[in-house]
C-alpha positions as CSV (number, residue, x, y, z in Angstrom):
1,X,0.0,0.0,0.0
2,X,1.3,3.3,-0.8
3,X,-0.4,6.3,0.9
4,X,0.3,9.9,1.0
5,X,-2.2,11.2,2.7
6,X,-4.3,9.3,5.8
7,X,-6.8,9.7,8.7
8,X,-5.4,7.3,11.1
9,X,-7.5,6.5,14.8
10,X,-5.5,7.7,18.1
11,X,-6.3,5.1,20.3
12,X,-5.7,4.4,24.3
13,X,-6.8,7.8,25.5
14,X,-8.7,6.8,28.3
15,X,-5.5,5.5,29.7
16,X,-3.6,7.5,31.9
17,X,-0.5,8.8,30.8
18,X,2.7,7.2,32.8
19,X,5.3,8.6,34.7
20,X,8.5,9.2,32.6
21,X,11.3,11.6,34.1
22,X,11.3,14.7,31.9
23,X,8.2,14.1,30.4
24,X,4.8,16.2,31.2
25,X,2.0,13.8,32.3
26,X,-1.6,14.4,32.3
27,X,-5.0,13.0,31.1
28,X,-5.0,11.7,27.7
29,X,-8.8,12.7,27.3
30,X,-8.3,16.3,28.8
31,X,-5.2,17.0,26.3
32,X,-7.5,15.5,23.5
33,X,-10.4,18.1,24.6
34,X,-8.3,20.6,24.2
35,X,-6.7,20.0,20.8
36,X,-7.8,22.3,17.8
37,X,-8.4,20.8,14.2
38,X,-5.3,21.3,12.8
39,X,-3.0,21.4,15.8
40,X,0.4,19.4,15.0
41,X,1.3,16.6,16.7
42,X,4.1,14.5,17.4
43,X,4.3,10.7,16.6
44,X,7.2,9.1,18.7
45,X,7.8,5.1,18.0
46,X,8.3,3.0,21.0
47,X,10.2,-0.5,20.6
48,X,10.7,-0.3,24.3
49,X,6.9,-0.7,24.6
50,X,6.1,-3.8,26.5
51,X,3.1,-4.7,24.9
52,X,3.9,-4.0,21.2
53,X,7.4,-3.0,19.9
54,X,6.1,-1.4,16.7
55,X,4.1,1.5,19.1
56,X,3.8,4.8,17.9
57,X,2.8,7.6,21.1
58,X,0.6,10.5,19.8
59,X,1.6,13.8,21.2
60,X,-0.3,16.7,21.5
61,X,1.8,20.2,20.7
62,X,2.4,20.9,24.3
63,X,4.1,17.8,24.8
64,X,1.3,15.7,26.2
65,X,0.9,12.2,25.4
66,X,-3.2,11.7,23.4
67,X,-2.5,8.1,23.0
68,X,-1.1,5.6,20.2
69,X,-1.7,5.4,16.7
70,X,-3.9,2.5,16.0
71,X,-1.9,-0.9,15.8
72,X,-3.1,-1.7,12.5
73,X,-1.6,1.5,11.0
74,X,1.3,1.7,12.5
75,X,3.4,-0.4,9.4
76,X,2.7,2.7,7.3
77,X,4.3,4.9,9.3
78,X,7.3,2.9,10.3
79,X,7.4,2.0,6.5
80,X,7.7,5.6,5.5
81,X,10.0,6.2,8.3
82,X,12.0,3.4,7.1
83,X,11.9,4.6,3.4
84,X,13.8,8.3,5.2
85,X,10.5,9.9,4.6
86,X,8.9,12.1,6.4
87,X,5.9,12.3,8.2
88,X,3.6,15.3,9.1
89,X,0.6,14.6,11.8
90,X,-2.4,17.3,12.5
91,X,-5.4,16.7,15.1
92,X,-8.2,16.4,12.7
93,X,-10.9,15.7,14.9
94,X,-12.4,14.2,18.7
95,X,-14.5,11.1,18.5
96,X,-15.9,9.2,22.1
97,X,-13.2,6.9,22.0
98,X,-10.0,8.9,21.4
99,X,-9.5,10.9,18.3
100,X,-8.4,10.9,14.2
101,X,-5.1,12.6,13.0
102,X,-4.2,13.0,9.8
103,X,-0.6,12.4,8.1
104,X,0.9,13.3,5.3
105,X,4.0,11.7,3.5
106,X,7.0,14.1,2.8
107,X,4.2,17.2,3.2
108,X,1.5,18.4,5.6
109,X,-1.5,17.1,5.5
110,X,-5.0,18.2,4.5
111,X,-8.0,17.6,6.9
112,X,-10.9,16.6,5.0
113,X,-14.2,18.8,5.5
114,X,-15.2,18.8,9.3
115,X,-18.8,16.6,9.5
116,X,-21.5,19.1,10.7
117,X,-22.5,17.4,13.8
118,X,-21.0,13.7,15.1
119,X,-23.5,11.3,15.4
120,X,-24.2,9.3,18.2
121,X,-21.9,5.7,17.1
122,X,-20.5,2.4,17.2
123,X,-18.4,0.7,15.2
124,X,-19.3,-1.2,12.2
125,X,-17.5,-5.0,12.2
126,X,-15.0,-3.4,9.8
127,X,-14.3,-0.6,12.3
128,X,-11.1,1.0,10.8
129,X,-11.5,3.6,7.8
130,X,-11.8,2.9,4.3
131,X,-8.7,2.9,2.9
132,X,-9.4,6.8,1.1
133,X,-7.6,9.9,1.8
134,X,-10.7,11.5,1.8
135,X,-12.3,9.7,4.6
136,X,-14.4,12.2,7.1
137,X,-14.3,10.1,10.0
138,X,-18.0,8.9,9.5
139,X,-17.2,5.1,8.5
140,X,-20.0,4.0,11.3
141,X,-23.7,2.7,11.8
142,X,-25.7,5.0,14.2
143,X,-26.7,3.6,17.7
144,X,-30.1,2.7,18.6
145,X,-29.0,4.3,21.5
Protein backbone atom coordinates (compact mmCIF):
# COMPACT_ATOMS: atom_id res chain seq x y z
CA UNK A 1 0.00 0.00 0.00
CA UNK A 2 1.32 3.33 -0.77
CA UNK A 3 -0.37 6.29 0.85
CA UNK A 4 0.34 9.89 1.03
CA UNK A 5 -2.19 11.17 2.73
CA UNK A 6 -4.30 9.29 5.77
CA UNK A 7 -6.77 9.72 8.70
CA UNK A 8 -5.36 7.33 11.06
CA UNK A 9 -7.54 6.48 14.75
CA UNK A 10 -5.47 7.72 18.07
CA UNK A 11 -6.32 5.06 20.27
CA UNK A 12 -5.74 4.37 24.26
CA UNK A 13 -6.78 7.76 25.54
CA UNK A 14 -8.68 6.77 28.26
CA UNK A 15 -5.49 5.48 29.72
CA UNK A 16 -3.60 7.49 31.88
CA UNK A 17 -0.48 8.80 30.75
CA UNK A 18 2.74 7.21 32.84
CA UNK A 19 5.26 8.61 34.75
CA UNK A 20 8.55 9.21 32.64
CA UNK A 21 11.34 11.56 34.14
CA UNK A 22 11.34 14.73 31.91
CA UNK A 23 8.22 14.11 30.40
CA UNK A 24 4.82 16.18 31.24
CA UNK A 25 2.03 13.85 32.34
CA UNK A 26 -1.65 14.45 32.32
CA UNK A 27 -5.04 13.03 31.14
CA UNK A 28 -4.97 11.71 27.71
CA UNK A 29 -8.85 12.69 27.26
CA UNK A 30 -8.32 16.30 28.77
CA UNK A 31 -5.23 16.95 26.29
CA UNK A 32 -7.45 15.51 23.46
CA UNK A 33 -10.42 18.05 24.57
CA UNK A 34 -8.29 20.55 24.24
CA UNK A 35 -6.67 20.02 20.85
CA UNK A 36 -7.75 22.28 17.79
CA UNK A 37 -8.42 20.79 14.17
CA UNK A 38 -5.32 21.30 12.83
CA UNK A 39 -3.00 21.39 15.77
CA UNK A 40 0.37 19.40 14.99
CA UNK A 41 1.28 16.61 16.74
CA UNK A 42 4.08 14.49 17.40
CA UNK A 43 4.34 10.72 16.60
CA UNK A 44 7.22 9.13 18.73
CA UNK A 45 7.79 5.07 18.03
CA UNK A 46 8.31 3.01 21.05
CA UNK A 47 10.23 -0.46 20.58
CA UNK A 48 10.72 -0.27 24.32
CA UNK A 49 6.91 -0.74 24.58
CA UNK A 50 6.05 -3.79 26.52
CA UNK A 51 3.06 -4.73 24.88
CA UNK A 52 3.87 -4.01 21.16
CA UNK A 53 7.43 -3.03 19.93
CA UNK A 54 6.13 -1.45 16.67
CA UNK A 55 4.08 1.55 19.05
CA UNK A 56 3.76 4.75 17.91
CA UNK A 57 2.77 7.62 21.06
CA UNK A 58 0.59 10.47 19.82
CA UNK A 59 1.55 13.80 21.24
CA UNK A 60 -0.27 16.69 21.55
CA UNK A 61 1.76 20.23 20.71
CA UNK A 62 2.43 20.93 24.26
CA UNK A 63 4.06 17.82 24.83
CA UNK A 64 1.33 15.66 26.24
CA UNK A 65 0.85 12.25 25.42
CA UNK A 66 -3.18 11.74 23.37
CA UNK A 67 -2.51 8.08 23.04
CA UNK A 68 -1.08 5.59 20.24
CA UNK A 69 -1.70 5.37 16.74
CA UNK A 70 -3.88 2.54 15.97
CA UNK A 71 -1.89 -0.94 15.75
CA UNK A 72 -3.11 -1.72 12.54
CA UNK A 73 -1.61 1.52 11.04
CA UNK A 74 1.35 1.69 12.51
CA UNK A 75 3.44 -0.39 9.44
CA UNK A 76 2.74 2.70 7.30
CA UNK A 77 4.26 4.91 9.32
CA UNK A 78 7.32 2.94 10.31
CA UNK A 79 7.41 1.99 6.51
CA UNK A 80 7.66 5.60 5.48
CA UNK A 81 10.05 6.16 8.31
CA UNK A 82 11.96 3.37 7.06
CA UNK A 83 11.94 4.62 3.41
CA UNK A 84 13.85 8.28 5.22
CA UNK A 85 10.46 9.86 4.63
CA UNK A 86 8.93 12.09 6.36
CA UNK A 87 5.90 12.33 8.18
CA UNK A 88 3.63 15.27 9.08
CA UNK A 89 0.65 14.59 11.77
CA UNK A 90 -2.39 17.28 12.45
CA UNK A 91 -5.36 16.66 15.08
CA UNK A 92 -8.19 16.37 12.71
CA UNK A 93 -10.85 15.75 14.94
CA UNK A 94 -12.43 14.20 18.73
CA UNK A 95 -14.53 11.11 18.54
CA UNK A 96 -15.87 9.15 22.05
CA UNK A 97 -13.20 6.86 22.04
CA UNK A 98 -9.99 8.87 21.41
CA UNK A 99 -9.55 10.93 18.29
CA UNK A 100 -8.38 10.92 14.20
CA UNK A 101 -5.06 12.56 13.04
CA UNK A 102 -4.25 13.04 9.78
CA UNK A 103 -0.62 12.42 8.15
CA UNK A 104 0.85 13.26 5.28
CA UNK A 105 3.99 11.74 3.54
CA UNK A 106 6.99 14.12 2.80
CA UNK A 107 4.20 17.20 3.16
CA UNK A 108 1.49 18.41 5.58
CA UNK A 109 -1.54 17.08 5.48
CA UNK A 110 -5.00 18.17 4.48
CA UNK A 111 -8.01 17.58 6.87
CA UNK A 112 -10.89 16.64 5.03
CA UNK A 113 -14.24 18.80 5.52
CA UNK A 114 -15.25 18.83 9.31
CA UNK A 115 -18.75 16.59 9.49
CA UNK A 116 -21.50 19.09 10.75
CA UNK A 117 -22.46 17.37 13.82
CA UNK A 118 -21.00 13.69 15.07
CA UNK A 119 -23.55 11.29 15.45
CA UNK A 120 -24.16 9.33 18.18
CA UNK A 121 -21.86 5.66 17.05
CA UNK A 122 -20.51 2.37 17.24
CA UNK A 123 -18.39 0.75 15.20
CA UNK A 124 -19.28 -1.23 12.25
CA UNK A 125 -17.50 -4.98 12.17
CA UNK A 126 -15.00 -3.37 9.82
CA UNK A 127 -14.33 -0.64 12.30
CA UNK A 128 -11.14 1.01 10.84
CA UNK A 129 -11.51 3.57 7.82
CA UNK A 130 -11.76 2.87 4.31
CA UNK A 131 -8.72 2.91 2.93
CA UNK A 132 -9.38 6.79 1.10
CA UNK A 133 -7.56 9.94 1.79
CA UNK A 134 -10.68 11.46 1.81
CA UNK A 135 -12.31 9.74 4.58
CA UNK A 136 -14.45 12.22 7.12
CA UNK A 137 -14.27 10.11 9.98
CA UNK A 138 -17.95 8.87 9.54
CA UNK A 139 -17.21 5.11 8.47
CA UNK A 140 -20.00 3.99 11.25
CA UNK A 141 -23.69 2.67 11.78
CA UNK A 142 -25.70 4.98 14.18
CA UNK A 143 -26.75 3.58 17.66
CA UNK A 144 -30.06 2.69 18.60
CA UNK A 145 -28.98 4.27 21.48
Amino acid sequence: MHFEELSIACVGARFDNPRRKGQPTGSREMEIMFAARGDRVELRPEPENKHDQNAIAVYSKEGVQMGYVSADRTVIIHRAWHDTRDVHALFQQRTPWGAWIRIGIDHEPTLPPEAEQAPTLRPTPDFWPDDDPGFDGVDFIPSDE
